[in-house]
C-alpha positions in Angstrom: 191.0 107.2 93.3 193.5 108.0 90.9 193.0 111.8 91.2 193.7 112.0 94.8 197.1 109.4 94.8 198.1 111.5 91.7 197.6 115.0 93.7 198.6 113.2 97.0 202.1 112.3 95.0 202.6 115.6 93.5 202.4 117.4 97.2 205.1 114.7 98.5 207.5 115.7 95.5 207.0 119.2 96.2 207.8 119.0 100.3 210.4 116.7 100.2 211.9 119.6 97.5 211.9 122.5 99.5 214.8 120.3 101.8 217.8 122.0 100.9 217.7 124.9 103.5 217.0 122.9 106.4 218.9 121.4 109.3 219.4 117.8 109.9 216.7 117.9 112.6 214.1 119.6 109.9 214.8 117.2 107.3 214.9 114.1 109.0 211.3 115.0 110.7 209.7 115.9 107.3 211.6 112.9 105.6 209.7 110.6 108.1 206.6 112.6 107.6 207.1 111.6 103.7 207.5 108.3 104.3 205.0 107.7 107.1 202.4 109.5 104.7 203.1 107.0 101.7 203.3 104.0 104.2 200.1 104.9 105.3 198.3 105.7 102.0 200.0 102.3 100.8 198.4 100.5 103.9 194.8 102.6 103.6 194.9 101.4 100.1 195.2 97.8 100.8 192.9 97.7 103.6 190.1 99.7 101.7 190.3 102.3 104.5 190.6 106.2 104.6 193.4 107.1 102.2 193.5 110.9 103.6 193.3 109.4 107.3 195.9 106.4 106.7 198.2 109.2 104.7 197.9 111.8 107.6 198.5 109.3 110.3 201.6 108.1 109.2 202.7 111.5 108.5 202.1 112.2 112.1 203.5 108.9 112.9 206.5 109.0 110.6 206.9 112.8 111.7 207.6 112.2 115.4 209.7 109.1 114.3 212.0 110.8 112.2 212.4 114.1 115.2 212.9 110.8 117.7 215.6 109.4 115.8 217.3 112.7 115.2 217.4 113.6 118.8 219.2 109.6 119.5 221.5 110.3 116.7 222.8 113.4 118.2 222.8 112.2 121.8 224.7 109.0 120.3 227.8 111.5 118.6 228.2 113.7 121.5 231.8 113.0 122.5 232.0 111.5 126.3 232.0 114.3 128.9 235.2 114.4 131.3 
Protein backbone atom coordinates (compact mmCIF):
# COMPACT_ATOMS: atom_id res chain seq x y z
CA UNK A 1 0.00 0.00 0.00
CA UNK A 2 2.71 2.31 0.67
CA UNK A 3 4.69 1.37 -2.43
CA UNK A 4 2.08 2.21 -4.87
CA UNK A 5 0.89 5.92 -3.03
CA UNK A 6 4.73 6.44 -2.81
CA UNK A 7 5.21 5.65 -6.75
CA UNK A 8 1.65 7.09 -7.48
CA UNK A 9 3.18 10.49 -5.74
CA UNK A 10 6.37 10.52 -7.45
CA UNK A 11 4.50 10.32 -11.09
CA UNK A 12 2.17 13.45 -9.94
CA UNK A 13 5.48 15.52 -9.00
CA UNK A 14 6.91 14.60 -12.17
CA UNK A 15 3.71 15.69 -14.52
CA UNK A 16 2.75 18.60 -12.85
CA UNK A 17 6.80 19.49 -13.57
CA UNK A 18 6.92 19.33 -17.06
CA UNK A 19 4.12 22.54 -16.91
CA UNK A 20 6.33 25.25 -17.88
CA UNK A 21 6.00 25.03 -21.69
CA UNK A 22 2.35 24.75 -21.89
CA UNK A 23 -0.54 26.96 -22.55
CA UNK A 24 -3.11 27.92 -20.14
CA UNK A 25 -5.56 25.50 -21.78
CA UNK A 26 -2.75 22.49 -21.28
CA UNK A 27 -1.99 23.32 -17.88
CA UNK A 28 -5.18 23.86 -16.43
CA UNK A 29 -6.41 20.37 -17.99
CA UNK A 30 -3.48 18.45 -16.51
CA UNK A 31 -3.73 20.55 -13.21
CA UNK A 32 -7.26 19.12 -12.84
CA UNK A 33 -6.08 15.73 -13.96
CA UNK A 34 -3.53 16.09 -10.76
CA UNK A 35 -5.91 16.98 -8.58
CA UNK A 36 -8.84 14.80 -9.68
CA UNK A 37 -6.16 11.79 -9.44
CA UNK A 38 -5.15 12.62 -5.70
CA UNK A 39 -8.97 13.28 -4.85
CA UNK A 40 -9.73 10.11 -6.09
CA UNK A 41 -6.87 7.99 -4.58
CA UNK A 42 -7.74 10.00 -1.26
CA UNK A 43 -11.39 8.87 -1.65
CA UNK A 44 -10.45 5.09 -2.90
CA UNK A 45 -8.31 5.05 0.17
CA UNK A 46 -11.04 5.86 2.62
CA UNK A 47 -13.60 3.74 1.08
CA UNK A 48 -11.24 0.64 0.75
CA UNK A 49 -11.88 0.69 -3.01
CA UNK A 50 -9.56 0.52 -6.11
CA UNK A 51 -6.80 2.99 -5.54
CA UNK A 52 -5.56 2.77 -9.34
CA UNK A 53 -9.36 2.95 -10.46
CA UNK A 54 -10.41 5.89 -7.82
CA UNK A 55 -6.86 7.64 -8.98
CA UNK A 56 -7.61 7.26 -12.81
CA UNK A 57 -11.26 8.30 -12.50
CA UNK A 58 -10.68 11.50 -11.09
CA UNK A 59 -7.94 12.13 -13.35
CA UNK A 60 -10.42 11.68 -16.13
CA UNK A 61 -12.82 13.48 -14.06
CA UNK A 62 -10.54 16.33 -12.90
CA UNK A 63 -9.16 16.32 -16.58
CA UNK A 64 -12.29 17.26 -18.44
CA UNK A 65 -13.01 19.74 -15.44
CA UNK A 66 -10.12 21.64 -15.62
CA UNK A 67 -10.47 21.80 -20.09
CA UNK A 68 -14.30 22.88 -19.08
CA UNK A 69 -13.35 25.64 -16.91
CA UNK A 70 -10.63 26.88 -19.20
CA UNK A 71 -12.92 27.10 -22.23
CA UNK A 72 -15.70 29.39 -19.55
CA UNK A 73 -12.73 31.42 -18.52
CA UNK A 74 -11.91 32.41 -21.98
CA UNK A 75 -15.50 32.84 -23.23
CA UNK A 76 -15.97 34.94 -19.85
CA UNK A 77 -12.76 37.59 -20.97
CA UNK A 78 -13.63 37.92 -24.52
CA UNK A 79 -14.37 41.68 -24.76
CA UNK A 80 -18.25 42.24 -25.95
CA UNK A 81 -18.66 42.07 -29.69
CA UNK A 82 -20.05 45.45 -31.41
Amino acid sequence: MKKKLIVLSTALILALSACANMNDTQQRTLSGAAIGSAAGLGIGALTGGGLLWGAAGGAAIGAVGGYIYDQHDKKQSKPPSK
